[in-house]
C-alpha positions as CSV (number, residue, x, y, z in Angstrom):
1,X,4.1,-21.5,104.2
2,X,2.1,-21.8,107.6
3,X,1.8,-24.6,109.9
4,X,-2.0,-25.7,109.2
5,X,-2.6,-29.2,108.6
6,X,-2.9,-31.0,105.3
7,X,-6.3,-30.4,103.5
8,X,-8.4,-33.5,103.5
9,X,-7.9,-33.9,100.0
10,X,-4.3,-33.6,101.0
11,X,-1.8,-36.6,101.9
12,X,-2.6,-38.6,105.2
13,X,-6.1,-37.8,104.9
14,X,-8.5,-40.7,103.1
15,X,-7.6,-38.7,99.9
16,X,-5.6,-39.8,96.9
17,X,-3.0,-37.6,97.4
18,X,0.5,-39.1,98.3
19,X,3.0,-37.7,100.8
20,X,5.6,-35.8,98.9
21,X,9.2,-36.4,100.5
22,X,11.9,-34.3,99.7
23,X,14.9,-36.0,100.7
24,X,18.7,-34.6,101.2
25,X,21.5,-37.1,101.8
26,X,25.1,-36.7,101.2
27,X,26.9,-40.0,100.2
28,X,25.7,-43.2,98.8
29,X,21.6,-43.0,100.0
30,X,21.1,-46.7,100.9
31,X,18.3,-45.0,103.6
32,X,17.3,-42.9,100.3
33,X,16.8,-46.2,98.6
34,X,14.9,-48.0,101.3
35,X,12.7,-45.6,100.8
36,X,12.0,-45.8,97.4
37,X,11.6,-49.5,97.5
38,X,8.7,-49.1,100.2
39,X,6.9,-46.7,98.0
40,X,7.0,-48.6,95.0
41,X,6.0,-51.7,96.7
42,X,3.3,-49.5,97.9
43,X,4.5,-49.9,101.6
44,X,5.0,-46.0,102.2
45,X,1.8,-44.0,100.6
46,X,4.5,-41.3,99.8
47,X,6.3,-40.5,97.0
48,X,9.9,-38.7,96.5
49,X,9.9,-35.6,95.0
50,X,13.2,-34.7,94.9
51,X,17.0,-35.5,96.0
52,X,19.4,-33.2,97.0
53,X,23.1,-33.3,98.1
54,X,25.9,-31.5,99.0
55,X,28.0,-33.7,96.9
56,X,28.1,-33.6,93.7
57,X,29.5,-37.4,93.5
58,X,27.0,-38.7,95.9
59,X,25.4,-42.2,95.2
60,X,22.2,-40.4,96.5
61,X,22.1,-38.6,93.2
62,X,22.3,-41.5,91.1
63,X,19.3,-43.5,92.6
64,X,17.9,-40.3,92.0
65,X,17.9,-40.4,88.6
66,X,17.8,-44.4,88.2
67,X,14.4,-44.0,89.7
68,X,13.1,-40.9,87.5
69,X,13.0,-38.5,90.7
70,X,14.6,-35.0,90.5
71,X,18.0,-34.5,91.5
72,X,19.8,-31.5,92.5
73,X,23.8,-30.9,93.8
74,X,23.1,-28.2,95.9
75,X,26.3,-26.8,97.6
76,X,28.8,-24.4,98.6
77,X,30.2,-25.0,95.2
78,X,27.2,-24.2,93.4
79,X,26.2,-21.2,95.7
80,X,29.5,-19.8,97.9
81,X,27.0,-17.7,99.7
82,X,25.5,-19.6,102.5
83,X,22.1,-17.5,102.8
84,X,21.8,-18.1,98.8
85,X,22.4,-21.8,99.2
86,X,20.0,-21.6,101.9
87,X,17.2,-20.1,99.7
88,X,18.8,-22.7,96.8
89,X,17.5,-25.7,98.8
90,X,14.3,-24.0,100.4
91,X,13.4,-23.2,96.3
92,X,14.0,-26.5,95.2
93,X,11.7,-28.3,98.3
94,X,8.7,-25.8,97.4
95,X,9.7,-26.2,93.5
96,X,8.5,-29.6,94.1
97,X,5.7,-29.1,96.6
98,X,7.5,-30.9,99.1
99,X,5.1,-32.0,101.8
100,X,7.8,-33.6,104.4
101,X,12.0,-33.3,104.2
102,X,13.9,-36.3,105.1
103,X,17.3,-35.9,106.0
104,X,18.8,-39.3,105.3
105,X,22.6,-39.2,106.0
106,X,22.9,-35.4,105.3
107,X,26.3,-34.0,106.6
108,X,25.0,-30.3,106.9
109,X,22.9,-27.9,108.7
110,X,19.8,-26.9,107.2
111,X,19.8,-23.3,106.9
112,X,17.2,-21.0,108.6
113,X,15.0,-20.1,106.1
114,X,14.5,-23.3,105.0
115,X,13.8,-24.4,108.6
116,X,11.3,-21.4,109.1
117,X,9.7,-23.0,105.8
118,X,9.5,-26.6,106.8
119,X,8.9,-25.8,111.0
120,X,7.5,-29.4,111.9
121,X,8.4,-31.2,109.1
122,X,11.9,-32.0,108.9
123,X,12.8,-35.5,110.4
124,X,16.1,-37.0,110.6
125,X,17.5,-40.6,111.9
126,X,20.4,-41.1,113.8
127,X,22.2,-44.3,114.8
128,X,21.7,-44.1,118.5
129,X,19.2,-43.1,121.3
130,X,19.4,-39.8,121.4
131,X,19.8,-37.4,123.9
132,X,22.9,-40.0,124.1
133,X,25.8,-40.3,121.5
134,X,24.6,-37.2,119.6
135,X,25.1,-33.7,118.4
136,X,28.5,-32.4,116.1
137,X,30.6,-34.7,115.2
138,X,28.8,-38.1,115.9
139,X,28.0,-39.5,112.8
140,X,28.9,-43.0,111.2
141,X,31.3,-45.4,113.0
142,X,32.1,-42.7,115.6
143,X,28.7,-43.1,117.2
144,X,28.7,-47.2,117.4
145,X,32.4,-46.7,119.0
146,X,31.1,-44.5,121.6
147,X,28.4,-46.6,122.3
148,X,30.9,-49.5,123.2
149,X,33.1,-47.4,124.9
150,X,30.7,-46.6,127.5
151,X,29.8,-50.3,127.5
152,X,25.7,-49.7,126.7
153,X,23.6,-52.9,126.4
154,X,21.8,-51.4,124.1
155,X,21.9,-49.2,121.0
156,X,19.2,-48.1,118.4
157,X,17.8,-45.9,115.9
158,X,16.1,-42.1,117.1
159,X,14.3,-40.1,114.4
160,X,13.9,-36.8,115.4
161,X,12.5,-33.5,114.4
162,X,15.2,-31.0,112.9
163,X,15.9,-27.7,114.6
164,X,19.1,-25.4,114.3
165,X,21.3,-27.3,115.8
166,X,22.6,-31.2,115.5
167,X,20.5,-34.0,117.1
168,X,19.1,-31.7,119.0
169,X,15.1,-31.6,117.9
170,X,12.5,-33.8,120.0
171,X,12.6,-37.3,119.7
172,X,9.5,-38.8,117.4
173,X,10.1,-42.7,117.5
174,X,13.1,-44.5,118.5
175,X,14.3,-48.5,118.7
176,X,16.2,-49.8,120.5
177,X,19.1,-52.7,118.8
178,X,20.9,-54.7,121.0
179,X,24.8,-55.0,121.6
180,X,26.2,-58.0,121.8
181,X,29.2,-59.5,123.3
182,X,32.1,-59.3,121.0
183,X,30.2,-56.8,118.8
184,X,32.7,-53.9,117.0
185,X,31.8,-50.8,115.5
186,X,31.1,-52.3,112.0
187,X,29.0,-55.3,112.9
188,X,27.2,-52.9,115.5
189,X,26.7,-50.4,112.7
190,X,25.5,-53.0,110.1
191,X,22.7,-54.4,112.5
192,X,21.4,-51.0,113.5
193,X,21.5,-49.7,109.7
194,X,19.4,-52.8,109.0
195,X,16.6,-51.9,111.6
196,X,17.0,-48.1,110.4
197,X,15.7,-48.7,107.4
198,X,12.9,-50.7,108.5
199,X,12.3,-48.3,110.9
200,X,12.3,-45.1,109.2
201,X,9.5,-46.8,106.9
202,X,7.2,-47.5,109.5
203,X,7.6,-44.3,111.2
204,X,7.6,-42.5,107.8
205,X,4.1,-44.3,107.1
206,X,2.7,-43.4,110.3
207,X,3.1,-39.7,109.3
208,X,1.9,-39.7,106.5
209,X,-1.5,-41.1,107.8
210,X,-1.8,-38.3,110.0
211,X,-1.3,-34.3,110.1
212,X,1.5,-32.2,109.2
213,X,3.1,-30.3,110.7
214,X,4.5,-32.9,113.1
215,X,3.4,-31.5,116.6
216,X,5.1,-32.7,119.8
217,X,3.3,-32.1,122.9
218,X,3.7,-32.9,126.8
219,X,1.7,-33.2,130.2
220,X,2.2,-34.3,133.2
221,X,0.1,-34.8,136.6
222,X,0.2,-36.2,139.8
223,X,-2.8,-38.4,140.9
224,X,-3.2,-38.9,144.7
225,X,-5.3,-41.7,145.8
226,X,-8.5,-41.4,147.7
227,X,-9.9,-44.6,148.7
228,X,-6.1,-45.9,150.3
229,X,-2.8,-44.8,150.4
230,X,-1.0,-43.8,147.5
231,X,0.1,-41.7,144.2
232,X,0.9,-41.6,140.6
233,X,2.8,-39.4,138.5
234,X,1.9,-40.0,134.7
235,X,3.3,-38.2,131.8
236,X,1.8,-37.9,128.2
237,X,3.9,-37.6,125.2
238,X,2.7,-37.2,121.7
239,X,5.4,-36.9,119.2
240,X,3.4,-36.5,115.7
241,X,1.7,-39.8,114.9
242,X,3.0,-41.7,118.0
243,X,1.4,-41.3,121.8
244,X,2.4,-42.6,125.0
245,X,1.8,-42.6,128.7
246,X,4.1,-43.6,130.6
247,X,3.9,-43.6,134.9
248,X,4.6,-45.2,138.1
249,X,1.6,-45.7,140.8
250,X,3.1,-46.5,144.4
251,X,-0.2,-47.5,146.6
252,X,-0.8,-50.5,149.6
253,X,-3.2,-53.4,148.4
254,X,-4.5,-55.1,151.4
255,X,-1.2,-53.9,153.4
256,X,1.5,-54.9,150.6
257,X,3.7,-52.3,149.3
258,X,3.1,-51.8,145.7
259,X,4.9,-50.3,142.6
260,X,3.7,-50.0,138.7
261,X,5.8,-48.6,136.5
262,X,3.9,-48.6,133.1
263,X,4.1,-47.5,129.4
264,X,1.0,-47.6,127.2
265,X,1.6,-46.2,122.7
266,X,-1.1,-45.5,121.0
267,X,-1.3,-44.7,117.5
268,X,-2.4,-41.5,116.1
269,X,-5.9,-42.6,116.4
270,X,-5.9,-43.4,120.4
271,X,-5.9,-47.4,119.5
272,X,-3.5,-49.5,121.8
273,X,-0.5,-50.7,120.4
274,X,1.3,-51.9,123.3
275,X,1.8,-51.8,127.2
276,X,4.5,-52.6,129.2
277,X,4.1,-53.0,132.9
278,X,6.6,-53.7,135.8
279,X,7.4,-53.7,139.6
280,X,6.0,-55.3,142.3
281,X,3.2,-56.5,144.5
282,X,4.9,-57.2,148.0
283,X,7.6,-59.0,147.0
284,X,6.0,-60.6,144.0
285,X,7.7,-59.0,141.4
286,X,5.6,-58.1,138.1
287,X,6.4,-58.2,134.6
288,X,4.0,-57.4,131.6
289,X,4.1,-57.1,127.7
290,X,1.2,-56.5,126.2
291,X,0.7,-56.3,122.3
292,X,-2.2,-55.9,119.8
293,X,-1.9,-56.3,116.5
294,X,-4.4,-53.9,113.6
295,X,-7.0,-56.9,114.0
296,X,-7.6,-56.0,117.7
297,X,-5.7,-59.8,118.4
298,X,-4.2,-59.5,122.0
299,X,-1.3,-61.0,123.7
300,X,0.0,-61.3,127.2
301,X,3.3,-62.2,127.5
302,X,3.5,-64.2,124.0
303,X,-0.1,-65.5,124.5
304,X,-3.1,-65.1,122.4
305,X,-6.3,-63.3,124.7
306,X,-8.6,-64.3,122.8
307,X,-11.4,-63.5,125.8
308,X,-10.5,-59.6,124.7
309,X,-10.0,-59.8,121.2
310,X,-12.2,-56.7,119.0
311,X,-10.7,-54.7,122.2
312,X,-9.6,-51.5,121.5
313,X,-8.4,-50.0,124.5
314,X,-6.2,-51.3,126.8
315,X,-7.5,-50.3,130.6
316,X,-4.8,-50.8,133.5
317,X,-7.0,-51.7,136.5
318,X,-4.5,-49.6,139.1
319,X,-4.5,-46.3,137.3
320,X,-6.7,-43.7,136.2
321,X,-4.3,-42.9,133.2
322,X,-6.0,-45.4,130.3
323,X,-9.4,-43.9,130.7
324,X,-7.9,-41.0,128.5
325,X,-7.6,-43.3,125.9
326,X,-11.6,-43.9,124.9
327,X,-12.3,-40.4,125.7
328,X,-9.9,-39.5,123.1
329,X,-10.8,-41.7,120.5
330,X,-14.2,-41.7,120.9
331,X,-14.3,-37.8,120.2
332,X,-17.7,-37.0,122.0
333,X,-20.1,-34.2,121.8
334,X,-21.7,-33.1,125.4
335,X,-25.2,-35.7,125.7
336,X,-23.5,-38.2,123.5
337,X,-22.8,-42.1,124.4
338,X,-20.8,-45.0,123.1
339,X,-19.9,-48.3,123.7
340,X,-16.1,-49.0,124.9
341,X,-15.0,-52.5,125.9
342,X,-11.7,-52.5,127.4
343,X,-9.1,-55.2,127.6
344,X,-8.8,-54.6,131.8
345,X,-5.7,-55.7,132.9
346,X,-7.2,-56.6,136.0
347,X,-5.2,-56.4,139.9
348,X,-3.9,-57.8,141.4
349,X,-3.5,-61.2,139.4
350,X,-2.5,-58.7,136.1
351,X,-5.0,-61.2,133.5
352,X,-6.4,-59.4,130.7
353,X,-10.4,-59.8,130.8
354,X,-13.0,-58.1,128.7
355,X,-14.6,-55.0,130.7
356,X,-17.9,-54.2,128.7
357,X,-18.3,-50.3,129.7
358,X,-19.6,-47.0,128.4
359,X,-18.8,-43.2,128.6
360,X,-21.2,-41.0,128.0
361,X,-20.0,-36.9,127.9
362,X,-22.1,-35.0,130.3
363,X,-20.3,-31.4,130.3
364,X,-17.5,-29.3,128.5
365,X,-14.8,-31.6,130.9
366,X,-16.6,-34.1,132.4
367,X,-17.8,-37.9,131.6
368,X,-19.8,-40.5,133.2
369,X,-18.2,-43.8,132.9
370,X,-20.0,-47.8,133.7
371,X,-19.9,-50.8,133.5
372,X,-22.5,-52.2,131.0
373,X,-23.4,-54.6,134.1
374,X,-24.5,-52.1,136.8
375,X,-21.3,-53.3,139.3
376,X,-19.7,-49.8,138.8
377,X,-20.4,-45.7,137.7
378,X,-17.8,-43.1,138.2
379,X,-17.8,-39.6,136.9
380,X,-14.8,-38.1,135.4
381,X,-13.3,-34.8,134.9
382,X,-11.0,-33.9,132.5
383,X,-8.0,-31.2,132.7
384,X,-6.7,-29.2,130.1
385,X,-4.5,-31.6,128.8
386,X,-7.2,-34.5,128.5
387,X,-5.3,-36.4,131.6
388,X,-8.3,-36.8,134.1
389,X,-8.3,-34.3,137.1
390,X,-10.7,-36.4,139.1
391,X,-11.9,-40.2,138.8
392,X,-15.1,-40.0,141.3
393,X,-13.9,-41.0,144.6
394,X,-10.7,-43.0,144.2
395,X,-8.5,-40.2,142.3
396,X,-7.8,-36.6,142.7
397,X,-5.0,-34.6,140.9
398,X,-3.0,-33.2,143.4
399,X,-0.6,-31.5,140.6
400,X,0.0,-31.2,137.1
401,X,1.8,-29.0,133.9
C-alpha cells in the first residue's frame, strides 16, 4: 500500500466515508471503549473495523464483540512463527480496509511488515510526556512511579507515531496532567487515564479530518533584525493534523532589553488555536494566553476580545513568524489577492486589536502584504519551508534548515 493520501471521496475529506480504525490492545480496552462511545455518539467520524489482541482472555475482545466489531486473538499461540504472526495481523488490518491502527494498551511490537504497510499511520498513547518516562518496560504503574520519583510537576498523555522500536516514533499531540501533592501512582494514573481518553478522541478526530499518512515535518530559521538590534530563532513543527511555531525574539525597544518566547497551534487548516507568550519588556515581565474557540471568539487571558472576533489569524506584532499563517491558509495563486484581518497582538502594551490587512502573491516566493488603511506595505519572501526569508526592511534570515 503506498503512502498517497486518502481520495476525496475517502475519510477526512468532505466525503461520506468514515475513518476505519483498526485497533490492537492487550488487556481490558477501556481506551478501546472510549473510542467506541465517541463514534457512536458521532464524536469521532471513524468507525472500528476490527480488534485484535495478543490475549486470548483480553476484555478488548469482548467489547469487541458486544459492539458487533470483528475480533481476532492474534498471537504467538495462534502463529509460533513471528514473521507469520507478523503477516497474521498485517492480513487482518487490510482484511478490513483499515485506514488508521490504534494501538490502545498493546504490550507488543508491531512487526515489520506490518509497519512497512501502515508507514504513517500507526499512533499509540502513552501515559507520560515522551521523550521522558518511555521506551521498554515503562508501561502502567511503572511510568506514574517514575514520574514521582523524579519529583515532575507535571505528567501527561503523548500520542505518537509507531516505529520499530518502543515510544520511540515522533510525538503528534501531547497534554500535559498535573501532579499534585500527596498524589501516588494509582491516583496519578486514574487522572491521566481520564484525560487519555478524552484526549486520544480529540486527536483521533483531528486526523481523520485531514490526510493520511500522518506526515511529521520540521523547520527552523534564524531571523536577524534590520531596523534595531536583535534576533529570533523560530521553529515550525507539523505533526499530522496539528501545527505549531514556537520561538524566542531577543531585540531593544526604545533601549529596554527584551525577550519573547512564544508558541502559536494551528489546526490542519492554518486557523489559530492558541498562543502562548512570555518573557519580558525591561523588567516588566510578560505573560500571555491566547485562545479562540471554532466561532473565531477570542480571549486574552480569560477575557472575551470581542474588538477581534471573525479573526482568523492570530499576528504577534514582534515577529515575522505569524505572517506564515495567512499565506498558508489562504493558498494563493501568483496575481491573486485576499482579505486577512488579523487579531495583532500589538507591542509593547500586548492588547489584541483588529489589523484589517491584505496579501496579495506577486511571484513563485514572494507576497506583498498592507494594511487596508494605507499606514503600512511590506513585501515578503518566502523560503522553502514557507517561514519568511525576508519581511521588507525590518527582517532578514540570517540562517535556517
Amino acid at each position: 500500500m503506498t503512502e498517497a493520501p486518502r481520495a476525496a471521496s475517502g475519510p477526512g475529506s468532505s466525503g461520506t466515508a468514515r475513518l476505519r480504525l483498526g485497533v490492537l490492545a492487550s488487556h481490558e480496552g477501556t481506551t478501546l471503549q472510549a473510542v467506541l462511545d465517541a463514534c457512536a455518539r458521532g464524536a469521532l467520524q471513524a468507525q472500528v473495523a476490527v480488534v485484535i489482541s495478543n490475549n486470548s482472555g483480553a476484555g478488548a475482545l469482548e467489547r469487541a464483540r458486544a459492539a458487533g466489531v470483528p475480533a481476532r486473538h492474534l498471537s504467538g499461540q495462534t502463529h509460533p512463527d513471528p514473521d507469520a504472526l507478523d503477516g497474521a495481523v498485517r492480513g487482518a488490518l487490510t482484511e478490513h480496509a483499515v485506514d488508521l491502527v490504534l494501538l490502545a494498551g498493546y504490550m507488543r511490537k508491531l512487526g515489520p511488515r506490518t509497519l512497512e504497510e501502515f508507514r504513517g499511520r500507526v499512533v499509540n498513547t502513552h501515559p507520560a510526556l515522551l521523550p521522558k518516562f518511555g521506551g521498554q518496560g515503562m508501561y502502567g504503574a511503572r511510568v506514574h512511579a517514575a514520574v514521582l520519583a523524579a519529583g515532575e510537576k507535571v505528567s501527561g498523555v503523548s500520542v505518537h507515531l509507531v516505529d520499530a522500536e518502543y515510544d520511540t516514533g515522533p510525538v503528534i499531540a501531547q497534554a500535559e496532567v498535573p501532579v499534585v501533592p500527596g498524589d501516588t501512582a494509582d491516583s496519578l494514573a486514574m487522572r491521566v487515564r481520564e484525560r487519555e481518553r478524552e484526549f486520544l478522541v480529540e486527536v483521533l478526530a483531528e486526523i481523520a479530518a485531514s490526510d493520511l499518512p500522518i506526515r511529521v515535518t520540521d523547520a527552523v530559521v534564524l531571523w536577524r533584525r534590520l531596523d534595531e538590534p536583535g534576533h529570533e530563532s523560530c521553529r515550525l513543527s507539523r505533526r499530522g493534523p496539528r501545527v505549531q511555531l514556537a520561538g524566542t525574539a531577543v531585540f531593544a525597544y526604545e533601549g529596554r532589553p527584551c525577550r519573547m518566547d512564544y508558541t502559536v497551534r494551528c489546526d490542519a487548516a492554518w486557523r489559530t488555536v492558541s498562543a502562548r507568550v512570555s518573557g519580558w519588556v525591561g523588567t516588566a515581565p510578560v505573560e500571555i494566553d491566547i485562545t479562540v474557540d471554532a466561532a473565531q471568539r477570542w480571549r486574552l487571558n480569560g477575557a472575551d476580545c470581542p474588538d477581534v472576533a471573525g479573526c482568523v489569524d492570530v499576528d504577534l506584532n514582534f515577529s515575522p513568524s505569524t505572517n506564515l499563517l495567512p499565506i498558508q491558509r489562504l493558498g494563493l495563486d501568483v496575481g491573486a489577492e485576499s482579505p486577512a484581518p488579523a487579531a495583532w497582538l500589538r507591542f509593547p502594551d500586548l492588547a489584541l486589536e483588529r489589523l484589517d490587512q491584505v496579501y496579495r502573491r506577486t511571484g513563485p516566493s514572494t507576497y506583498r502584504y498592507w494594511l487596508v488603511d494605507g499606514s503600512f506595505t511590506a513585501d515578503l519572501e518566502v523560503g522553502p519551508s514557507g517561514l519568511l526569508s525576508r519581511y521588507g526592511d525590518l527582517w532578514i534570515a540570517e540562517a535556517a534548515g
